[in-house]
Each structure stands twice: as structure tokens, then as C-alpha cells.
C-alpha positions as CSV (number, residue, x, y, z in Angstrom):
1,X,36.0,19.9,-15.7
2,X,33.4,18.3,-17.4
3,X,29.7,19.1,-17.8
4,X,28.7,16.7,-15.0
5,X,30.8,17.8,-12.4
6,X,30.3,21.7,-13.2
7,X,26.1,20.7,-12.9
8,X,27.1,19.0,-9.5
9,X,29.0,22.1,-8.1
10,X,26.1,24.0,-9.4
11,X,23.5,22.3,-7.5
12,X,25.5,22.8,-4.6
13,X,25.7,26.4,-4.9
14,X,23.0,28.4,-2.5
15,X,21.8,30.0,-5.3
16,X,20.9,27.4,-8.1
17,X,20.4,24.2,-5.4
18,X,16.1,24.4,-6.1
19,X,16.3,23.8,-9.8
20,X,15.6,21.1,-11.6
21,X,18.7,19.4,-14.1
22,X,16.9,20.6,-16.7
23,X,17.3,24.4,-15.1
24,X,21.0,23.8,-14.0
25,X,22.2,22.5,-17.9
26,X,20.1,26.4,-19.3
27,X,22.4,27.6,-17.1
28,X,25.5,25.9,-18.5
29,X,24.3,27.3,-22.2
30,X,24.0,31.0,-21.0
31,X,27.4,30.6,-18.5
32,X,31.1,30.7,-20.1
33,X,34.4,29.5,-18.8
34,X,37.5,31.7,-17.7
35,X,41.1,30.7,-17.0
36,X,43.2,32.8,-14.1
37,X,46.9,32.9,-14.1
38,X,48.5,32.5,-10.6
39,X,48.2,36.3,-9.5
40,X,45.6,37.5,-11.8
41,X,43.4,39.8,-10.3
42,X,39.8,38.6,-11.0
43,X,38.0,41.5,-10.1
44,X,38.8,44.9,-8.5
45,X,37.7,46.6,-5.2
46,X,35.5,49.6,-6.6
47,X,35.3,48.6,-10.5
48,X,32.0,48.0,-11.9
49,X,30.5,44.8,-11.4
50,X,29.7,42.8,-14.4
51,X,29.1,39.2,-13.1
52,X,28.9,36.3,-10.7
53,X,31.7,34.0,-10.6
54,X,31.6,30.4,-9.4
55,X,34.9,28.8,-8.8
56,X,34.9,25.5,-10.8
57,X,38.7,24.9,-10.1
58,X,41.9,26.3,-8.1
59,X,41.2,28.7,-5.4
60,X,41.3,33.2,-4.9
61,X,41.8,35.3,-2.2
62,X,39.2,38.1,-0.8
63,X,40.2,41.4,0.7
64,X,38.9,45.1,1.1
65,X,41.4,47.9,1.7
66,X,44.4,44.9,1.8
67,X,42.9,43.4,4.4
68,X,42.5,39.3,3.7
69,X,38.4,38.5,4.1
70,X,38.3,35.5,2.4
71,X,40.2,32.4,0.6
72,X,37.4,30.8,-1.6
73,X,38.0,27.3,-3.3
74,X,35.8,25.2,-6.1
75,X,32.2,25.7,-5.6
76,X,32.4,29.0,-4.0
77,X,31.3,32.0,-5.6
78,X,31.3,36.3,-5.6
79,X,30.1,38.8,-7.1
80,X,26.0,37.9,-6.8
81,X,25.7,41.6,-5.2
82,X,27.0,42.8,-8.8
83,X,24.0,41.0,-10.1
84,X,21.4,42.0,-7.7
85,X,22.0,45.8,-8.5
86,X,25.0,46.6,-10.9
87,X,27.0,48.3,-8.0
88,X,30.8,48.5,-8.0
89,X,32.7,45.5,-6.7
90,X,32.7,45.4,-2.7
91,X,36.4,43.7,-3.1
92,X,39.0,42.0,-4.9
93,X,39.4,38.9,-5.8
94,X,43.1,37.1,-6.8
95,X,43.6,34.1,-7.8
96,X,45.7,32.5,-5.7
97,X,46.7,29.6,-7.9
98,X,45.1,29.0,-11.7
99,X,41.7,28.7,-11.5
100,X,38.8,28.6,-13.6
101,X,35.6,30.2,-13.2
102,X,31.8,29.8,-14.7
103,X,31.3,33.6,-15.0
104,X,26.8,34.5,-15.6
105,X,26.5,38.2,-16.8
106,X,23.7,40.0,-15.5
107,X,21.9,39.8,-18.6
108,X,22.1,36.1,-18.6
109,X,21.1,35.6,-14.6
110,X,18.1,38.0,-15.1
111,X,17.0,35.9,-17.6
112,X,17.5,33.0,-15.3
113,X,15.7,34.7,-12.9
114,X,12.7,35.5,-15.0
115,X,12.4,31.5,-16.0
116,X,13.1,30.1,-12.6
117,X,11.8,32.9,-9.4
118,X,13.7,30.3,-7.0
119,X,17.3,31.5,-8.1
120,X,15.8,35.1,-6.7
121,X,14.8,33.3,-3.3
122,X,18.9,31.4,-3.3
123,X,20.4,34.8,-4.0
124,X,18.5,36.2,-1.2
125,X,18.9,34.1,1.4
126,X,22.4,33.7,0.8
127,X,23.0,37.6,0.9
128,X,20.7,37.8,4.2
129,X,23.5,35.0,5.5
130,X,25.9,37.1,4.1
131,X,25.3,39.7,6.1
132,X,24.4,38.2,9.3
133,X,28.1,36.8,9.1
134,X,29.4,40.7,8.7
135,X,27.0,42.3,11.5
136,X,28.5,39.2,14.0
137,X,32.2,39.8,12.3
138,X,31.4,44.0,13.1
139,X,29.5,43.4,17.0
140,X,32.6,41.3,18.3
């Protein structure tokens, strides 16, 4: 994928939509690529968390306990809880075909963070929607 197109799925993320090109292409610099086999587990249920993930290409599953929450495809992302406070993984995550990701370590989004507040406000509104979606997903 090339630098245009990852700055466009970027921008449509929840969390990085309010900055400016200029704030999306720091992020490019601080972010690195990942290639996922077929299979691979991306991250594990439980394990420390050590960054958010955007999917930039293919698609993974999410489950807790085996149970399927999830199928994510390009321009979705996990693990922004990891960020927030350097908990353990809520789930897995398996690629369900190849797939590349644009992982941000924590060190790199809180530097983000610090230069542009707005990425704080994306992150939480999209865990407040987050969680609105389990309570509804719990009450039915």
C-alpha cells in the first residue's frame, strides 16, 4: 500500500480523522508495517498489550474465550485500550488471511498525543462507542 492510501485509511480512522495531513504523515514516521501469515495469531487474549493496530490490508478475526466477537477488515483497528493504559489484551486477534498492519507503540502514540490533544478526544469517543455497543450486546 502506498503512503497515500495508508494517510487516507488514517484519516478515516476515529482516532486520527481531526488532524491535519501534516499530523497524519508524523504519524506515518513514528508507525511501522507488519506482515500476518494466514493463521498467525496477532495478538493474544490476556498477553500484555504493546500497541494499536490498524488493518491496512487483508482481514482478522476477534474472539474472547473462543467465542467469535468480531471479523475486522482494512481500516479497522484494536488494541487502542492497550494504549490508553498498558493492560493485557481483552482478546485475540487472527489473521484470517495475510494482512498487514500499521502497528503505533505506546511510546510513539503518547507522543502523538502530547503534539496533537485531539487523537486523546478520537480515542475516547471511540471507546465510549465501544462500550455502549457491549452494554446493548450485554442488556439484550
Amino acid at each position: 500500500m502506498d503512503e497515500k492510501q495508508t494517510l487516507s485509511l488514517l484519516k478515516r480512522t476515529p482516532l486520527f480523522s481531526r488532524l491535519s495531513e501534516k499530523g497524519l504523515k508524523a504519524i506515518l514516521k513514528t508507525a511501522s508495517e507488519k506482515d500476518f501469515r494466514a493463521g498467525t495469531k496477532i495478538v493474544a487474549e490476556g498477553a500484555a498489550g504493546a500497541g494499536f493496530y490498524l488493518i491496512l490490508e487483508g482481514s482478522a478475526e476477534v474472539s474472547r474465550g473462543g467465542e467469535r466477537l468480531a471479523k475486522l477488515g482494512a481500516g479497522m483497528f484494536f488494541g487502542e485500550m492497550s494504549l490508553l493504559d498498558g493492560g493485557p489484551r481483552s482478546a485475540d486477534v487472527l489473521a484470517l488471511e495475510d494482512t498487514v498492519c500499521l502497528v503505533l507503540t505506546p511510546w510513539a502514540m503518547k507522543s502523538i498525543v502530547a503534539a496533537s490533544p485531539d487523537v486523546a478526544l478520537g480515542m475516547l469517543e471511540e471507546l465510549a462507542r465501544r462500550l455502549r455497543e457491549t452494554d446493548r450486546a450485554l442488556t439484550m
